[in-house]
N, C-alpha and C positions, 0 to 999 in steps of 0.2 A: 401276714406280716404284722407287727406289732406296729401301732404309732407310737411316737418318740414319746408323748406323756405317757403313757400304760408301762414303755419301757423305764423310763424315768421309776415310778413306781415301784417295779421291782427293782431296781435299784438300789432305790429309798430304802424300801423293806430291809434288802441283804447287806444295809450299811447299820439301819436298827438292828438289824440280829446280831452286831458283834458284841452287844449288850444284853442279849437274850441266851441264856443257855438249856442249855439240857438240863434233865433233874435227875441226880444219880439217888435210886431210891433204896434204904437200907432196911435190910433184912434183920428180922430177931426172932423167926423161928428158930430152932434148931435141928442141922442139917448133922448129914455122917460126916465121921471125921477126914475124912479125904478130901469132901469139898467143898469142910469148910476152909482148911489150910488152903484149898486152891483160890477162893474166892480171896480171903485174905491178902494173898501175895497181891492177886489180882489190883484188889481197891489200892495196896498200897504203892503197886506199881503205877496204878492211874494217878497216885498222888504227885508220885514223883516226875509225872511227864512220861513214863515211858509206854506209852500208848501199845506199841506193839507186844512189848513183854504182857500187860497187862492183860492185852487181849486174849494171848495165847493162854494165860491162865484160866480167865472165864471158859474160854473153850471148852480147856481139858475139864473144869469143874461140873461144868453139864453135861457132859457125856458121864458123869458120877450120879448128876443130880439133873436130868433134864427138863423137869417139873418146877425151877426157882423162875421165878417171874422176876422177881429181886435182878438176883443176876442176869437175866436175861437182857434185860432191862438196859443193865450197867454193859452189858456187851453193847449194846446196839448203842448208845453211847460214843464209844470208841471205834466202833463203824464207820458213824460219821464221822467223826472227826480227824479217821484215817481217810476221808474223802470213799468210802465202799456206801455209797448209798442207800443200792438195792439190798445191800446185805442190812444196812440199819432198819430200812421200812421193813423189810422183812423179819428181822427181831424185834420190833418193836411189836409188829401184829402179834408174832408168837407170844409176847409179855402178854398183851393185851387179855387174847385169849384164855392165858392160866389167870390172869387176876383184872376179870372185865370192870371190877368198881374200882379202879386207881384212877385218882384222875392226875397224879402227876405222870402214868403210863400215856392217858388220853392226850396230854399236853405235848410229850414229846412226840407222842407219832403223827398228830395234825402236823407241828413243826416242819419234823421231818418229810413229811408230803408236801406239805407248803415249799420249801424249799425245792424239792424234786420236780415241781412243778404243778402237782397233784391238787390247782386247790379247791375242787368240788370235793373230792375226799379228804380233805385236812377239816370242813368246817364242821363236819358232826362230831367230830374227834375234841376242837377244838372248842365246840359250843358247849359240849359236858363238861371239858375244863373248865369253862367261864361259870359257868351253871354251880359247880362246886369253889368255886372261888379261888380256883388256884393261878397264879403268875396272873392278878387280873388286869395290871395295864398291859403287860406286853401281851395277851391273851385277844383282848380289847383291840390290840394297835395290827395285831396279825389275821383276826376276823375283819377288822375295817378294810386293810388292804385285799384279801380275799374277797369281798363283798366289791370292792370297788371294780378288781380285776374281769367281773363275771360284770360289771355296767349296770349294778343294783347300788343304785346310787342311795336311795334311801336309808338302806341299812349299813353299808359305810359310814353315810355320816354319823348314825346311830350309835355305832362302833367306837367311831373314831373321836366321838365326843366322850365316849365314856374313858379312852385313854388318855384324856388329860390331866396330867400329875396335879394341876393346880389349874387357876383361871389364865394362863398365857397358855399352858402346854410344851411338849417338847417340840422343838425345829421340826423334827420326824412325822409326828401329829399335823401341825400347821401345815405343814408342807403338801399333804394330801388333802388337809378339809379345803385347801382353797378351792383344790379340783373335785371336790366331794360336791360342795358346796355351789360351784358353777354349774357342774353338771346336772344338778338341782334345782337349777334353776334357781338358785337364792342366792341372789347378784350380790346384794348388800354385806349378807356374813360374809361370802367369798372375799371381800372389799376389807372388811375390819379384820378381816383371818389375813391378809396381806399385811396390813397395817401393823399388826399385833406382831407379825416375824420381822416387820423390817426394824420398828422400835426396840425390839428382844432381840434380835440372831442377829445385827448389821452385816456380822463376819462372818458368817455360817456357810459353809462350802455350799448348803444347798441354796442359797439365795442364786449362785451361781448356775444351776441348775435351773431353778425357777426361771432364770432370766436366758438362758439355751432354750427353753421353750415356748418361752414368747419371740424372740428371734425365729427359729423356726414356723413359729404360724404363721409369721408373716414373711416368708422365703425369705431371712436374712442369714443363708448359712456360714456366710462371716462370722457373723455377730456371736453363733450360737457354736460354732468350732470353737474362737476366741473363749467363751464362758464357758464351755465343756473343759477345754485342756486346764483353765484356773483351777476348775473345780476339782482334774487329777493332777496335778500341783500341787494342792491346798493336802488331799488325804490319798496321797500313790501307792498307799495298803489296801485304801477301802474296796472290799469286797462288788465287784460290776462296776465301777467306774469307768475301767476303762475298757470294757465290754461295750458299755452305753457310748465311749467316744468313736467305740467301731462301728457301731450300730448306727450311728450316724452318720460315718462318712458311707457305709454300704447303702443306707437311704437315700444319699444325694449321689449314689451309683459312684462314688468316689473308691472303688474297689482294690487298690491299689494301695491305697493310705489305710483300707478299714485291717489289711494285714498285721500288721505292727501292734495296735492295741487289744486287738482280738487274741494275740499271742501272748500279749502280756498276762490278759485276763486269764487267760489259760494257768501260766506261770505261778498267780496268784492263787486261782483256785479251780482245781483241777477239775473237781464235781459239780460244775456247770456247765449244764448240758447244752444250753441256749448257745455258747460261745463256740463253742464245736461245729454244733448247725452254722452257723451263721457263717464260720471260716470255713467249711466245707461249701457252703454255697461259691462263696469269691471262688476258691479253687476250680469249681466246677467252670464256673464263667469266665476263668483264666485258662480256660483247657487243660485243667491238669486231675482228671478224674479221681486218679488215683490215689492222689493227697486228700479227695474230695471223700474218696470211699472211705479212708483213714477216719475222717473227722465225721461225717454220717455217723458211720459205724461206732464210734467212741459215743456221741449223744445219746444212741439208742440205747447203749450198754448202760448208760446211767441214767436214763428215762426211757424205760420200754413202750412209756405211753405216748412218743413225743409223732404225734403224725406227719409236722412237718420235714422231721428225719428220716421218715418213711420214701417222702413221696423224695427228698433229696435224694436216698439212697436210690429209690428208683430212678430215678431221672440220671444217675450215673451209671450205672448198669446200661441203661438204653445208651449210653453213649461210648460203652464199652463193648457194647454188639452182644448185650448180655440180656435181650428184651426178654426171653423167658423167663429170665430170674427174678425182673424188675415186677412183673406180674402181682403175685402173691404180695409182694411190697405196697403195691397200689391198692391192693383189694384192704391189706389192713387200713391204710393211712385212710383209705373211705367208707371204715368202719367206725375208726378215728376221729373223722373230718367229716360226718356225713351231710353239712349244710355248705360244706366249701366247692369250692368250682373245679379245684385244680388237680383230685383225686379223682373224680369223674372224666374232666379232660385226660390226662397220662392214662388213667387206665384203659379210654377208648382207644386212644391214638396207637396206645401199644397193642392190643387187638386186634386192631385194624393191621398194623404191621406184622402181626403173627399170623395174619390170612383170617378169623376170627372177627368176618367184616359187620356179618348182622348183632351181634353183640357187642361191635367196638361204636358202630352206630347207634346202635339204642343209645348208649350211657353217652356219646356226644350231643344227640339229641337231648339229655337229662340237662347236660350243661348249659344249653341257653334258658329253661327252665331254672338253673341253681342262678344265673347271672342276673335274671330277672329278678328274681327272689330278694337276692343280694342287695341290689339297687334299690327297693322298696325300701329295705330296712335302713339305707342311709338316712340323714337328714338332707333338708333340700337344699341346701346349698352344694351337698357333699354330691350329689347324683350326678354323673358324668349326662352330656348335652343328647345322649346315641348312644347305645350298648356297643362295645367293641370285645373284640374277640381275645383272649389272651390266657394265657393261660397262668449241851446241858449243861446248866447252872450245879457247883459240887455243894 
């Protein structure tokens, strides 16, 4: 499970990205005449907003011309922004592959994995962009957060200095070096990165935020409900806000309340996988599998990488008297998750309940081995007292 800064972050992120876009990249080869007129309609149907027509014209033009990277390109594009995710990662590779030196191609498909969730595979994609110059603050602001997400704190801040538009930066920027910068151990910039957004942003939704999570550290989930809801107040469009306000009442097991904003998020943006998980979990722990399986199933469909929608889907399955099927579910999520405790736990447990006892035992045995593991890598303050058991831009 994510803590509430790391979530904050992606947040952060997919509130900057509605200033970030795609790169629709133009073609001046010359193509047969079928698809060119198809491409045509196509761009000018993109012009006009009408995304669907648009797309169907790209379609039909590659099935003329399969070999345009161009178009390719401008489909996947439209992909995303039809919320078809796997379909944009997966044309954007295909672009990729017919024309591997673009780096406006490279730019959108880190993007587009970043988003997805993908961000060990967004930063090679994304470091050639940077490397070639292309979108270099938002290039800069999307490798910091990537950097920061994987707890390489170093190269965040490295990142996330180089996307400063000027000597304050944007809210977006500040907003991470404080945590770039603490986690850094460099108390003091953390301190004048503070200072610098309260004298520059006084109003800035994310002050509101910033201030949710100094509440929460120090268990005041008053405090940090009260500064979460201002904050979906302040921007009730921005992309995860109120994702993050569910995310936090499912933290404080407040499961009941996390409904409501988790649906909204949905509402707003359908191709967020995390929001699905997360209200398929409540479901599950409301006894209602089924809704449970719904929203699993929908996260996987738009991140086939997501483990902890694996081991959800599994965990409803077993509760649907469906332990065989949960099986194979477990095995990926702890091909997925192979340093986590709780694809090793499910997948003994289910084993074990399949008769399947000497194998179900091994891999529980592994788990107090992964728990121990676990515990080292916290900080000391973090290490529980006794191991317990548990389981595009146009």
């Amino acid at each position: 499970m994510p803590d509430l800064c790391r979530t904050m972050c992606g947040c952060l992120a997919a509130s900057f990205l509605l200033f970030v876009g795609f790169l629709f990249v133009h073609a001046f080869a010359a193509v047969p005449e079928g698809a060119d007129q198809r491409f045509a309609r196509a761009a000018q149907f993109a012009q006009e907003g009408k995304a669907a027509a648009a797309e169907a014209e790209y379609e039909a033009g590659l099935k003329l011309r399969p070999g345009d990277a161009h178009a390719t390109n401008n489909l996947a594009v439209l992909y995303f922004q039809e919320g078809k995710l796997r379909q944009a990662v997966g044309s954007f590779e295909r672009a990729k592959r017919l024309d591997p030196n673009n780096p406006e191609i490279d730019f959108n498909l880190g993007l587009a994995l970043y988003q997805g969730g993908g961000v060990q595979r967004a930063i090679p994609y994304l470091s050639r962009a940077e490397a070639a110059g292309m979108n270099p603050l938002e290039t800069h602001f999307l490798l910091g957060v990537c950097w920061f997400q994987l707890n390489d704190w170093s190269r965040s801040v490295h990142e996330l200095e180089l996307a400063r538009e000027s000597d304050v930066g944007t809210p977006e920027v500040l907003f991470l070096l404080v945590r770039a910068y603490r986690n850094s151990a460099q108390q003091k910039k953390s301190l004048d990165t503070v200072a610098q957004f309260l004298k520059h942003y006084p109003d800035s939704p994310l002050l509101h935020e910033m201030l949710a999570e100094a509440h929460d550290e120090v268990s005041e989930p008053e405090g940090a409900e009260s500064e979460l809801k201002a904050a979906v107040a302040a921007l009730p469009q921005a992309p995860q806000l109120h994702f993050l306000l569910g995310y936090f009442y499912y933290r404080w097991t407040r499961y009941e309340q996390a409904v409501a904003p988790l649906d909204s998020e949905i509402r707003l943006n359908p191709s967020f996988a995390p929001a699905y998980y997360y209200l398929g979990d409540v479901r599950l722990r409301q006894g209602n599998p089924n809704e449970a399986e719904r929203n699993f199933s929908k996260a996987l469909q738009l991140d086939p990488a997501y483990g902890e929608a694996f081991i959800g889907l599994g965990k409803t399955y077993v509760e649907q008297k469906r332990a065989a099927e949960a099986v194979p579910l477990f095995r990926r999520a702890l091909e997925l998750l192979p340093d986590r405790v709780e694809p090793s736990y499910w997948l003994g447990r289910t084993l074990v309940q399949l008769g399947q006892a000497e194998q179900g035992r091994k891999l529980l045995e592994d788990v107090k081995r992964l728990k121990a593991a676990e515990r080292d890598r916290l900080p000391p303050l973090l290490r529980p007292a006794a191991a317990t058991e548990s389981a595009g831009k146009q």
